[in-house]
Every structure is written in C-alpha cells, then in structure tokens.
N, C-alpha and C positions, 0 to 999 in steps of 0.2 A: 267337200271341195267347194272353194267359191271363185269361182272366175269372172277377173275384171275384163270391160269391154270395154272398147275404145270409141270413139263418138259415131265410127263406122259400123260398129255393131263386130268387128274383129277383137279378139283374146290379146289382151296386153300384160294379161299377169292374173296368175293362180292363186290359190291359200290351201294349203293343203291343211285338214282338218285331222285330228286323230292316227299322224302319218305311222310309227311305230305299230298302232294297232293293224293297220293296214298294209302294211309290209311286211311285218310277222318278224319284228326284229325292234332288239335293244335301243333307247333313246342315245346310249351309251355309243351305237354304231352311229346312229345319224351324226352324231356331232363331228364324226371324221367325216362328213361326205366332203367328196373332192367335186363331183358335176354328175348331173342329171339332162337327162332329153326327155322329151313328151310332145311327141305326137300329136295333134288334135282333130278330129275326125266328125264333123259335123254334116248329119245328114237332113234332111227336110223334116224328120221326126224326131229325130235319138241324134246323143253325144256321147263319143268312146274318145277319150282320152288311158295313153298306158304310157306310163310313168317308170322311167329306168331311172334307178340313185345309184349310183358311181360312190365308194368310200372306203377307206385303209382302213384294215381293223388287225392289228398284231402282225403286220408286214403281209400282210396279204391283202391284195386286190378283191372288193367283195361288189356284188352287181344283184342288184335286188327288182324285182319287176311287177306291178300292182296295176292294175285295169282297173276303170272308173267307168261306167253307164250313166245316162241320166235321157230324159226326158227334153228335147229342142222345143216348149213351153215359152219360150220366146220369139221363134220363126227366125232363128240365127240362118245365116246363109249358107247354103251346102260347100261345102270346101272340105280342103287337109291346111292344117297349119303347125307349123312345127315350132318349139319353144324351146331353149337353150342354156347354160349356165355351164 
C-alpha cells in the first residue's frame, strides 16, 4: 500500500499494491467493483487501515474485506479518517 499525504500530513489517496492477492479474489471481480470504504486509523505507533470493495459479479452483490498494518515511521498524527468512492 502507498498512501498519499497531503501538505498537512493527512491521507489524500491510497495505491493499493497486489490488491487481488490481497483480497483473495479474481482481477476478473475487481474490474466490476462498484465502491469501496477504508477507514483510516492512525495511532502514535501503528496504521490499520481495512478496506471494503463493494462489486457485481454474475448478478450478485459481492463485499470483500482486507486489513492493512504498518508501522507510524513517519509521526503521522493520531486520528480516524475515512476515505470513500
């Protein structure tokens, strides 16, 4: 994952790396996704972002949910921040 930061040091936009591996599902489903939410959860140490993809796959509603940890090696500021599409 690589998250863009905005000049305040707040999340403006994600890259999801390897997302299919990570999700445990077909490239063939991402390409239906209809919207996604994620969370963002920054503490004084650690970063948990979990990541819901909303997508049709053969007339059914499919919701898929994947956890991100990382290391706050930056001194990001403690907060929740939510991200949308």
């Amino acid at each position: 994952m690589v998250l863009d930061l905005g000049i305040d040091g707040s999340p403006i936009g994600v890259e999801l790396l390897n997302v299919s591996k990570n999700f445990g599902v077909s490239k063939l489903l991402l390409t239906s996704t209809t919207s996604f939410k994620s969370p963002v959860t920054i503490s004084k140490t650690d970063l948990e972002m979990t990541i819901t993809v909303f997508a049709k796959f053969r007339n059914a509603n499919v919701e898929k949910v994947s956890v991100l940890r990382g290391i706050n090696y930056m001194n990001l500021q403690a907060g929740q921040i939510a991200m949308a599409c």
